[in-house]
N, C-alpha and C positions, 0 to 999 in steps of 0.2 A: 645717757639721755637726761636724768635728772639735771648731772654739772651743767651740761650745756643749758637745759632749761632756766637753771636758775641762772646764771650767766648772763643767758640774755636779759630776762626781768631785770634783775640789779644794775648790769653795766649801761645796754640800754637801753629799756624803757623805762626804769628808773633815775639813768644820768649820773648814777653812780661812778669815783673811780678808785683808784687805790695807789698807796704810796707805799709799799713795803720791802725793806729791806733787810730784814734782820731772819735770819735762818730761824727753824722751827726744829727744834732737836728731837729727842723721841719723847722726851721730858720738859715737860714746861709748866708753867700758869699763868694764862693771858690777865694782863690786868687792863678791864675795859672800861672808859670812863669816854666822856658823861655818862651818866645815864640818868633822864631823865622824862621820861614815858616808853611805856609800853612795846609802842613800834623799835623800840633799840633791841629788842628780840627778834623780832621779824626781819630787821636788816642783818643781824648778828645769825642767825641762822641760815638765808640766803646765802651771807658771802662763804659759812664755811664750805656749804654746799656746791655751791658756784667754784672756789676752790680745792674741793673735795681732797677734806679733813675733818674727823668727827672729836666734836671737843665732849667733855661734860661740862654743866656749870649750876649752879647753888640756886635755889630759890625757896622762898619761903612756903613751907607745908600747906599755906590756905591754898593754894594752887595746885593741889594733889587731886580734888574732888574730881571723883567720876565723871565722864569720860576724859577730861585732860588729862588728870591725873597718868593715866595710860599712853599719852601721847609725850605727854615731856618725859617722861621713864625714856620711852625708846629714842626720843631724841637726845639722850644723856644727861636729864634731868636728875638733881638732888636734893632733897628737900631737906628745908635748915628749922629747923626744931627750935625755934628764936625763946621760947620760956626756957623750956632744957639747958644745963648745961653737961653738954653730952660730948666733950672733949672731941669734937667735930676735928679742929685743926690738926692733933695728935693723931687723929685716924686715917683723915687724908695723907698725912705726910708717910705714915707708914708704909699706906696703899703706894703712895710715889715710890718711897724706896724697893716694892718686893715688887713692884711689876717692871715687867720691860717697857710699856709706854706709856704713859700718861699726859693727859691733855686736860687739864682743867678752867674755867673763865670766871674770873670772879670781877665785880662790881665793885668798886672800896667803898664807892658810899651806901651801901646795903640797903638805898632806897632812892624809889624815885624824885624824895621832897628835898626839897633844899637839905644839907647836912654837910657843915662844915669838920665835922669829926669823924672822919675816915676809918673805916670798920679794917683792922690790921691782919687779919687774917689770911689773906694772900698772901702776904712776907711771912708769917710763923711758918705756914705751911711750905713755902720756896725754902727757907731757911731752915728747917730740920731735916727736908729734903733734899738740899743740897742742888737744886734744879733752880733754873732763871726764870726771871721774871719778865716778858714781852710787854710792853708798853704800847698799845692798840688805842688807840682815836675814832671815836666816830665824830666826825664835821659834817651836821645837817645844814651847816650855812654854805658850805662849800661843795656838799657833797663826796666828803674824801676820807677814806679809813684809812688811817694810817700804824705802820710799826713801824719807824727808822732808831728806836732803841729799845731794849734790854738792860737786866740790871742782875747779878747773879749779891744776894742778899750778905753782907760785910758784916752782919751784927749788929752796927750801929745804927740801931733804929731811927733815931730823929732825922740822922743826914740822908737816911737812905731814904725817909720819906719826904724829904725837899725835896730832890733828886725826882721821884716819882712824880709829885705833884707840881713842879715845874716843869713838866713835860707837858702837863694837859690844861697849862694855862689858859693859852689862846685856842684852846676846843668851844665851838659851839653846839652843845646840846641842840636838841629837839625843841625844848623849852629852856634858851638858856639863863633863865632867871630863877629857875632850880638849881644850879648848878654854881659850887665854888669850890677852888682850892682849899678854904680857911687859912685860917694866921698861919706864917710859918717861922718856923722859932730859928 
């Protein structure tokens, strides 16, 4: 009842559609970009719903406060402890290897304001784990999420991050003037 509900909201009475083609293994971590307001949660929650698959994903601890705090928990909420250095990426990648599924969604630019220096933690964590990396779009100009690639982590960080972020070139953010690739080397 839920799927279907959310289904309907997002496909259509929101106008939403989706372009996806890349299998979702039992192991992964979405890496979703732009992001650039708020509502990229709302739709990110919808569509897993509406596709019913429950991800976890990262956000920063001021967003724990009572009663949220309780609500993103059960929606697979993790709160990132941003003063701490609490070797967050070492523990997830763990958690990947000893479980049988794992679903995690991380953000690269670990904020909603402009930030052309991509928070790398998605790849340490895919690459100690040895699990891929899905490459998810949201296009508010378009209306269209997309995945048509995947990237399983080679070690070579620089190229793997061109790779990565030539994929969400021509994504339009919510506000796309938040939102850049930065330089790429």
């Amino acid at each position: 009842m839920i799927r279907k509900l959310c289904q309907w909201i997002l496909y259509t009475e929101m106008g939403w559609t989706k372009d996806v083609t890349v299998a979702h293994p039992k192991k992964y971590i979405i890496c979703l970009a732009p992001h650039t307001s708020n509502f990229d949660f709302f739709i990110g929650q919808l569509y897993s719903m509406a596709e019913g698959f429950r991800i976890n994903f990262l956000m920063k601890k001021e967003w724990f406060f009572w009663p949220l705090g309780l609500i993103f928990r059960r929606l697979g909420g993790i709160p990132v402890y941003r003063s701490k250095h609490t070797s967050m990426t070492d523990r997830l990648a763990e958690t990947a290897c000893l479980s049988e599924e794992f679903h995690l969604c991380i953000t690269p630019e670990g904020t909603r304001s402009l930030n052309p220096e991509w928070k790398k933690g998605f790849y340490f964590i895919a690459l100690k784990a040895k699990i891929p990396i899905l490459l998810y779009g949201v296009d508010y100009e378009k209306k269209l999420i997309k995945c048509t690639e995947s990237i399983i982590p080679s070690g070579d960080l620089e190229s793997d991050m061109r790779k990565v972020k030539m994929y969400y070139k021509d994504f339009k953010g919510k506000n796309p003037e938040l939102f850049t690739i930065g330089e790429l080397k």
